[in-house]
mmJSON file of the N, C-alpha and C atoms, coordinates in Angstrom:
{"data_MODEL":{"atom_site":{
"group_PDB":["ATOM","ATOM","ATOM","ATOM","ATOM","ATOM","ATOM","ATOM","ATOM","ATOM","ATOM","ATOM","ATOM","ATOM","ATOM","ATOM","ATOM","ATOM","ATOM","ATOM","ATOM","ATOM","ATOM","ATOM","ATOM","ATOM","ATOM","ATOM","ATOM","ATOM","ATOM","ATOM","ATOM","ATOM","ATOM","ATOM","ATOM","ATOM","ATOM","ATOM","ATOM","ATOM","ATOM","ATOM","ATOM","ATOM","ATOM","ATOM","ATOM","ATOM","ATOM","ATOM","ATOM","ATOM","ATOM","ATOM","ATOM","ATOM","ATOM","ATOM","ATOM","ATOM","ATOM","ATOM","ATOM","ATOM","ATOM","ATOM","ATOM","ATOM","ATOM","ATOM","ATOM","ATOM","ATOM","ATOM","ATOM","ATOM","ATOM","ATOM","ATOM","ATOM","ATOM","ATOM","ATOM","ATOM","ATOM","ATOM","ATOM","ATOM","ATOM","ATOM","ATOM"],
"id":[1,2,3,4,5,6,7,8,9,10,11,12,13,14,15,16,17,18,19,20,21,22,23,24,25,26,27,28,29,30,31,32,33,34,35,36,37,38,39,40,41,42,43,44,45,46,47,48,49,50,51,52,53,54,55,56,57,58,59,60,61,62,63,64,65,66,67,68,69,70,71,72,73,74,75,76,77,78,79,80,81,82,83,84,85,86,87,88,89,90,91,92,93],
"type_symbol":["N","C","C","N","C","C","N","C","C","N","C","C","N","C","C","N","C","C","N","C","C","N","C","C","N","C","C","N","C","C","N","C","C","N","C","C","N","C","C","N","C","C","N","C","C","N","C","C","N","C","C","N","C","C","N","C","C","N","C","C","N","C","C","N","C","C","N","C","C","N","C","C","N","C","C","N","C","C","N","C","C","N","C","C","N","C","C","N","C","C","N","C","C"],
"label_atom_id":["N","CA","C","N","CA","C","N","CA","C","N","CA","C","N","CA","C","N","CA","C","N","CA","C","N","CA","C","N","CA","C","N","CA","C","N","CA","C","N","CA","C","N","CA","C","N","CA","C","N","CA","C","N","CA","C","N","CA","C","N","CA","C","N","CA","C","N","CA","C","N","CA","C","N","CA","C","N","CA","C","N","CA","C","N","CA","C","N","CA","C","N","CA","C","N","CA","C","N","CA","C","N","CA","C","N","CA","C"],
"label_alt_id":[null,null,null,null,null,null,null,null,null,null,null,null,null,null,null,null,null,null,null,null,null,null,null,null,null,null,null,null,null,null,null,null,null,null,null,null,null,null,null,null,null,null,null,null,null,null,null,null,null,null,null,null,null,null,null,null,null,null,null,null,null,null,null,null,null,null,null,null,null,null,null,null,null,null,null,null,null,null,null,null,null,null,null,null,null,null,null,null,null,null,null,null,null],
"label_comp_id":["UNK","UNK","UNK","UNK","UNK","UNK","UNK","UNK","UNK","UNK","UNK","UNK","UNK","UNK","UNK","UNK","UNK","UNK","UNK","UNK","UNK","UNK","UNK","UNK","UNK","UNK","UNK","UNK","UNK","UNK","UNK","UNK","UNK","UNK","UNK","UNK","UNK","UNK","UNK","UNK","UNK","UNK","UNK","UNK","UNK","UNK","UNK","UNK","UNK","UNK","UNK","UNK","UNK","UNK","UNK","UNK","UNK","UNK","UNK","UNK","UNK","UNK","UNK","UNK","UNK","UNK","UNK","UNK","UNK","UNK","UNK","UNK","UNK","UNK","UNK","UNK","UNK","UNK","UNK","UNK","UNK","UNK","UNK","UNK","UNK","UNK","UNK","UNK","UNK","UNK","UNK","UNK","UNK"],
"label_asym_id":["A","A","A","A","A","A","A","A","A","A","A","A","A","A","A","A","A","A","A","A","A","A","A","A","A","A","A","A","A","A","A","A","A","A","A","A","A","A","A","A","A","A","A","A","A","A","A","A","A","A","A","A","A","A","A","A","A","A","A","A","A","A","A","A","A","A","A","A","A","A","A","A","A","A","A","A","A","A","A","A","A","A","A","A","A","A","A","A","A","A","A","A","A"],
"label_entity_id":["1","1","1","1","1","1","1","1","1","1","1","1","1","1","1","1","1","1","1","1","1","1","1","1","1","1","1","1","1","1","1","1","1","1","1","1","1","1","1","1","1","1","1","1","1","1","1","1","1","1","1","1","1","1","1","1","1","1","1","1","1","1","1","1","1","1","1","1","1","1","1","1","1","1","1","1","1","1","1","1","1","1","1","1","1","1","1","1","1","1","1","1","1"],
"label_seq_id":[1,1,1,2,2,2,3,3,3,4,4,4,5,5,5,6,6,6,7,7,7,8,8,8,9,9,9,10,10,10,11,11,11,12,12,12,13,13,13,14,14,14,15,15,15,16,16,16,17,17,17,18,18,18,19,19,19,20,20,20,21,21,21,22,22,22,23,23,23,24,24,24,25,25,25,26,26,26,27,27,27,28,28,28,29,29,29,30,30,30,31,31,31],
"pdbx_PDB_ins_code":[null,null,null,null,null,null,null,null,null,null,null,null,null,null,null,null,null,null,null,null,null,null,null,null,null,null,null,null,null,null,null,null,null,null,null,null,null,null,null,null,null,null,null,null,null,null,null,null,null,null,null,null,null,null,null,null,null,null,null,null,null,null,null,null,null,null,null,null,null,null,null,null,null,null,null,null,null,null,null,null,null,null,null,null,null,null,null,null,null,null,null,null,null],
"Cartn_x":[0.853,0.0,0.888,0.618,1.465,0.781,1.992,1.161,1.047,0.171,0.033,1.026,1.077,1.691,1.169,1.598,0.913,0.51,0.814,0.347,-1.011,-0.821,-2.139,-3.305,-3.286,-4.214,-4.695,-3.862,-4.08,-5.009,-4.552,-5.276,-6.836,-6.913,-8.095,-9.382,-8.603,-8.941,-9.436,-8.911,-9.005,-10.604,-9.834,-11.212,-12.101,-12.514,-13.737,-14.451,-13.715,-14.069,-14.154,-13.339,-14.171,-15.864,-15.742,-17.041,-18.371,-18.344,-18.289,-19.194,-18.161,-18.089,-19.324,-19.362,-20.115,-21.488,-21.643,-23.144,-23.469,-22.906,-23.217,-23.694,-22.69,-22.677,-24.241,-24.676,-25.682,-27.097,-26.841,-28.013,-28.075,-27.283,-26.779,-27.555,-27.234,-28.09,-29.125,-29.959,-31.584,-32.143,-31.052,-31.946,-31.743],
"Cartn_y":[-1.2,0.0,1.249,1.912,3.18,4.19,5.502,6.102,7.44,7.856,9.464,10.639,11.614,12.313,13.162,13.919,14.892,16.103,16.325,17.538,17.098,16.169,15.855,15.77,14.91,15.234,16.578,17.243,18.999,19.287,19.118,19.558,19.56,17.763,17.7,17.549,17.85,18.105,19.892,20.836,22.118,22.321,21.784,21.207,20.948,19.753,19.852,20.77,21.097,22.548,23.54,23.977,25.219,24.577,23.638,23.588,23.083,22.908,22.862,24.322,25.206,26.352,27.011,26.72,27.366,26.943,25.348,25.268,25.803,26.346,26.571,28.259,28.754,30.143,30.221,29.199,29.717,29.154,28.336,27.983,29.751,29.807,31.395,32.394,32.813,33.749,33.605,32.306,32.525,32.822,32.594,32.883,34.226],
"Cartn_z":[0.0,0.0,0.0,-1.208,-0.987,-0.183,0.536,1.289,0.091,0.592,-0.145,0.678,-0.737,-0.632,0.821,1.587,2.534,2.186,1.429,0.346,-0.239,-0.989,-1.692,-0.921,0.799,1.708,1.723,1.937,2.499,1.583,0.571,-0.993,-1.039,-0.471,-0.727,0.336,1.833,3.043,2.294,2.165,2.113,0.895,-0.326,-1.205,-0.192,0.416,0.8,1.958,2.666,3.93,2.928,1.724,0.815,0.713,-0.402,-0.395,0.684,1.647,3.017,3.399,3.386,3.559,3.031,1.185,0.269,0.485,1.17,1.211,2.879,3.504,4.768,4.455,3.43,3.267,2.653,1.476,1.139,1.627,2.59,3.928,4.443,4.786,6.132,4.929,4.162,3.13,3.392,3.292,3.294,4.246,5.617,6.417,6.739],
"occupancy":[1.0,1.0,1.0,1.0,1.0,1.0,1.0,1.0,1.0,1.0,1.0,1.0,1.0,1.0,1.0,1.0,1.0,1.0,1.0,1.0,1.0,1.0,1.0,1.0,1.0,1.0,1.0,1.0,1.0,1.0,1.0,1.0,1.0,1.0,1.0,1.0,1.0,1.0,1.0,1.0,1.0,1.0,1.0,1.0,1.0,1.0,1.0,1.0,1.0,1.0,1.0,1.0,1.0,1.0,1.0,1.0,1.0,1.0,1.0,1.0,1.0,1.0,1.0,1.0,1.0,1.0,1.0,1.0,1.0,1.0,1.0,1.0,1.0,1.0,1.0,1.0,1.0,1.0,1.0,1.0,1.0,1.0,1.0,1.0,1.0,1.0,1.0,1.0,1.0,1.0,1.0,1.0,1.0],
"B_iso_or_equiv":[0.0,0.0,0.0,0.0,0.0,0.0,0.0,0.0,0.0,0.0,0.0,0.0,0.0,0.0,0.0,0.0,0.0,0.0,0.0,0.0,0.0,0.0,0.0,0.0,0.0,0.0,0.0,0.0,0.0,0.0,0.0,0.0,0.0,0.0,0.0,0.0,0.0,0.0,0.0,0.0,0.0,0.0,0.0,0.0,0.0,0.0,0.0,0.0,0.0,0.0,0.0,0.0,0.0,0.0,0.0,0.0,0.0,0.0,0.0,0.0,0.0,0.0,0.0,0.0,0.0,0.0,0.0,0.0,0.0,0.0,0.0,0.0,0.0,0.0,0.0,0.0,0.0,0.0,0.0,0.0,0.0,0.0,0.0,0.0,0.0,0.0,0.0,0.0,0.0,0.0,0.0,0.0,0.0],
"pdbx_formal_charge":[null,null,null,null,null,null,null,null,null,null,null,null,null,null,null,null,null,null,null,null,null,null,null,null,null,null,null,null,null,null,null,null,null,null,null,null,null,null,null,null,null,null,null,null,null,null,null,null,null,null,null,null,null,null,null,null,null,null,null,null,null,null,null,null,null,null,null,null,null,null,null,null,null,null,null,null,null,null,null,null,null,null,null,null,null,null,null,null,null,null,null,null,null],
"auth_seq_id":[1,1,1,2,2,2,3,3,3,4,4,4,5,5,5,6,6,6,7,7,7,8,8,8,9,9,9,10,10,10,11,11,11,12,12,12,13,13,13,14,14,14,15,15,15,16,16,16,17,17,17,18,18,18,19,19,19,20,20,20,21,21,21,22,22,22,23,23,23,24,24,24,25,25,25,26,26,26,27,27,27,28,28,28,29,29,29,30,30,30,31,31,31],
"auth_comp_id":["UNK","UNK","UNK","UNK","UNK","UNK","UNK","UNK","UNK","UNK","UNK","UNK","UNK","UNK","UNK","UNK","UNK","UNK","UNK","UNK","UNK","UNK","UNK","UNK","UNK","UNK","UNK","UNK","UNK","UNK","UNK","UNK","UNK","UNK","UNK","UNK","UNK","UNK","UNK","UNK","UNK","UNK","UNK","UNK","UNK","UNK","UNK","UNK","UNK","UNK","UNK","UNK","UNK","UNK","UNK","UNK","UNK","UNK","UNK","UNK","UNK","UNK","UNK","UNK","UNK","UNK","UNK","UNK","UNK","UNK","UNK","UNK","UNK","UNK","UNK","UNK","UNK","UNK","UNK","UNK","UNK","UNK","UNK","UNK","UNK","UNK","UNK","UNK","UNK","UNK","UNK","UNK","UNK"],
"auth_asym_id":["A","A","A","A","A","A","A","A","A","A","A","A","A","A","A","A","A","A","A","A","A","A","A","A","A","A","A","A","A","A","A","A","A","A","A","A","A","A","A","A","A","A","A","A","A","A","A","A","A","A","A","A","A","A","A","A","A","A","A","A","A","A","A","A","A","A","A","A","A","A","A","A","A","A","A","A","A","A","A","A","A","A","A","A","A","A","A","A","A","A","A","A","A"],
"auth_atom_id":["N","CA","C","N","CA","C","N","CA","C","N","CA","C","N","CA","C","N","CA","C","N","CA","C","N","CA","C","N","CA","C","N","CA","C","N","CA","C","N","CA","C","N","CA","C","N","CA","C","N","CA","C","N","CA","C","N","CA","C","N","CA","C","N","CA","C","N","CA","C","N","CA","C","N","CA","C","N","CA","C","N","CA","C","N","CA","C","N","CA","C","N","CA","C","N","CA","C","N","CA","C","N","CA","C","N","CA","C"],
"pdbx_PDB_model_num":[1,1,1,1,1,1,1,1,1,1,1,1,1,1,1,1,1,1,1,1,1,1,1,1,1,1,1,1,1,1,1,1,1,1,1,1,1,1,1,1,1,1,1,1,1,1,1,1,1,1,1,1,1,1,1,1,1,1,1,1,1,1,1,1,1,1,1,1,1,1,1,1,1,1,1,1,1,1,1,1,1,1,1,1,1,1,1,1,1,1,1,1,1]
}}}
């Protein structure tokens, strides 16, 4: 089993808290 890069985690740890972010942001708008 290779391990992954630690970078590439970050990458895609950060990717998903942006979009994360974007559906929280546009819950928070409507209300």
């Amino acid at each position: 089993m290779n391990k992954q890069p630690t970078q590439q985690k970050i990458t895609a740890l950060y990717e998903r808290l942006s979009r994360d972010d974007e559906l929280s942001g546009d819950s928070n708008s409507i209300i």
